[in-house]
C-alpha positions as CSV (number, residue, x, y, z in Angstrom):
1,X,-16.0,-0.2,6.2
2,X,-15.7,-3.5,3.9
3,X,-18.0,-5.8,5.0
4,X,-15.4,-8.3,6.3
5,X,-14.4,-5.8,9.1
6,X,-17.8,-5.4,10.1
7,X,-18.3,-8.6,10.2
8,X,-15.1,-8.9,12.8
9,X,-16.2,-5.8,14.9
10,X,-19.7,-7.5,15.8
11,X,-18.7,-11.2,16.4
12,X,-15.2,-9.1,18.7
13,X,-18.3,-7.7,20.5
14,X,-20.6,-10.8,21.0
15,X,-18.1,-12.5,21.7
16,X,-17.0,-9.9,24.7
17,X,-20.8,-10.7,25.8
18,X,-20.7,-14.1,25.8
19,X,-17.6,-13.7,27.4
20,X,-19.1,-11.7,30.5
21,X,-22.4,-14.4,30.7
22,X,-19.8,-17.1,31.1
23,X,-18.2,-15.0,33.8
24,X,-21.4,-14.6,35.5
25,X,-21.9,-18.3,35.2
26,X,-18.5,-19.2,36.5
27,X,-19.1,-16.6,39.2
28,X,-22.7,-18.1,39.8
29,X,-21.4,-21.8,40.4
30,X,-19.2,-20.9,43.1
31,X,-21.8,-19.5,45.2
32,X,-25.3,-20.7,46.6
33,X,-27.3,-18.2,43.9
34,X,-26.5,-21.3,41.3
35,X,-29.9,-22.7,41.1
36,X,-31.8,-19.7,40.8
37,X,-29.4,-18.2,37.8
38,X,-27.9,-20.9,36.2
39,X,-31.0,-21.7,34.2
40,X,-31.3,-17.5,33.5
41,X,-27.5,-17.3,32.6
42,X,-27.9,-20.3,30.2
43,X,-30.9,-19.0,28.6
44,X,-29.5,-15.5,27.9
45,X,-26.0,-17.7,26.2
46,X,-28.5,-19.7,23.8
47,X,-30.5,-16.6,22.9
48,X,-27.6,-14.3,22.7
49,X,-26.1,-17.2,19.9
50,X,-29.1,-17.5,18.1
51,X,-29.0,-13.4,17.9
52,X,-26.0,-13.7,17.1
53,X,-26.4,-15.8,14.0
54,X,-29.5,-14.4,12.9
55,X,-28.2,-11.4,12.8
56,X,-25.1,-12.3,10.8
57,X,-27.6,-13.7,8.2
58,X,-30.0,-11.3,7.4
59,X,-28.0,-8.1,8.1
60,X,-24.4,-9.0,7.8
61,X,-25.0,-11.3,4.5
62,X,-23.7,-14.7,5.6
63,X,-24.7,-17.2,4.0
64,X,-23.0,-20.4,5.3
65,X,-20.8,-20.8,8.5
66,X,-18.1,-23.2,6.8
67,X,-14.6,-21.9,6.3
68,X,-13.7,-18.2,6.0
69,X,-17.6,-17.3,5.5
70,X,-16.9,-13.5,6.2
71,X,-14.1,-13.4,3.1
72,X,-14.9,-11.4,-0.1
73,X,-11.6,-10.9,-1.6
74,X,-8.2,-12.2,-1.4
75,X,-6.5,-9.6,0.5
76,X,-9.0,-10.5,3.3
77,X,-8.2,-14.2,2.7
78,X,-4.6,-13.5,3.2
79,X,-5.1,-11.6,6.4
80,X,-7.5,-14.5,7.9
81,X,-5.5,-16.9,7.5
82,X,-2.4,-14.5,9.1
83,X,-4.4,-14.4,12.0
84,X,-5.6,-17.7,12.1
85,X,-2.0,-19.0,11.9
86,X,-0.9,-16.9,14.7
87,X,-4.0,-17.2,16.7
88,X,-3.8,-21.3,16.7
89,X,-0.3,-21.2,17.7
90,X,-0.5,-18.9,20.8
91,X,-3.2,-21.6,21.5
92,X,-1.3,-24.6,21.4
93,X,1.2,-22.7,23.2
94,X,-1.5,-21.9,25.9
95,X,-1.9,-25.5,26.1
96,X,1.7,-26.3,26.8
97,X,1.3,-23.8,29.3
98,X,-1.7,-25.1,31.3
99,X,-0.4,-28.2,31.4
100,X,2.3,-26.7,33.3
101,X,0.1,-24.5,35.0
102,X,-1.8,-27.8,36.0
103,X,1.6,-29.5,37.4
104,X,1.9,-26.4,39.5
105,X,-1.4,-26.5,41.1
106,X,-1.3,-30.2,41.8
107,X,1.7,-30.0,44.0
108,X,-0.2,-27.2,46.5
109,X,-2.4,-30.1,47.4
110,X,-5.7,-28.1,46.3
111,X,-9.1,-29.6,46.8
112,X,-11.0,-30.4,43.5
113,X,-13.4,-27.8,43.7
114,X,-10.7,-25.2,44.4
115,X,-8.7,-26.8,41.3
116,X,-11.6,-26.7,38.8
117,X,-12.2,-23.0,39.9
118,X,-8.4,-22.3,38.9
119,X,-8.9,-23.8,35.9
120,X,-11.9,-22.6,34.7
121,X,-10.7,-18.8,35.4
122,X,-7.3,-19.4,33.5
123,X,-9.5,-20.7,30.4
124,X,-11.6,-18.1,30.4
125,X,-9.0,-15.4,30.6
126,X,-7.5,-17.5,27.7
127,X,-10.7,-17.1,25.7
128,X,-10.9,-13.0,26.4
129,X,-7.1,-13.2,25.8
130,X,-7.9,-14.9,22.3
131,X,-10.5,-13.0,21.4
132,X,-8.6,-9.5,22.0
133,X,-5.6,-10.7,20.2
134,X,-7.6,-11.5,17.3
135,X,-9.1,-8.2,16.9
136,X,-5.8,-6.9,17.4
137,X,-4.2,-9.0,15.1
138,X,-6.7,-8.4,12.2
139,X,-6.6,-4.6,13.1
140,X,-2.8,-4.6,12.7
141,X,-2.1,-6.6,9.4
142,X,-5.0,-4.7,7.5
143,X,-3.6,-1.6,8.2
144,X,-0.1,-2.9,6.3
């Protein structure tokens, strides 16, 4: 395994964690339990980051986090920026769509708390959303 796709598979899976404590956290907030696991929630995020990039350092090799740090060769450049191309535009097109999403939701007279529940759901199924189709995406054009 090159050490580009290794890099991918553990920052797909990190990700997938911080994805779940941000879950909990969203989950946390809308109930009476936010006091008492906020603070634990937020603490596990920050220390699951700083893993996260201590890891990448010391056993993954990185040396700087600007640009395509993860890239060795130019056949990885080419599929980075293939899925960085597609990637941002499914995003700005997720953008159009929550704007229309947020149209909707103003006309069914929700209160604010209901909205910024909605919303915070349907950006962080965008963010599993992205996440996956990155993976996918990097799987799919370096099998080609």
């Amino acid at each position: 395994m090159s050490r580009a796709k290794r890099i991918l598979r553990f920052t797909f899976w990190v990700n997938n964690l911080v994805f779940l404590l941000l879950a909990a956290l969203i989950i946390v907030s809308f109930s009476h339990l936010f006091y008492i696991w906020a603070p634990i929630l937020s603490l596990m995020l920050v220390v699951t980051c700083v893993a996260m990039l201590w890891y990448m350092q010391h056993h993954l090799g990185v040396t700087s986090f600007k640009g395509l740090y993860w890239v060795d060769d130019e056949r990885d450049r080419l599929i980075t920026l293939k899925v960085h191309s597609t990637v941002m535009f499914s995003s700005t097109y997720f953008l159009y769509g929550l704007l229309g999403i947020i149209c909707l939701l103003l006309n069914w007279h929700l209160s604010s708390q209901e909205l910024g529940q909605t919303l915070l759901v349907i950006i962080w199924l965008a963010l599993v959303a992205s996440n996956l189709q990155y993976y996918w995406l990097w799987l799919k054009y370096d099998q080609a």
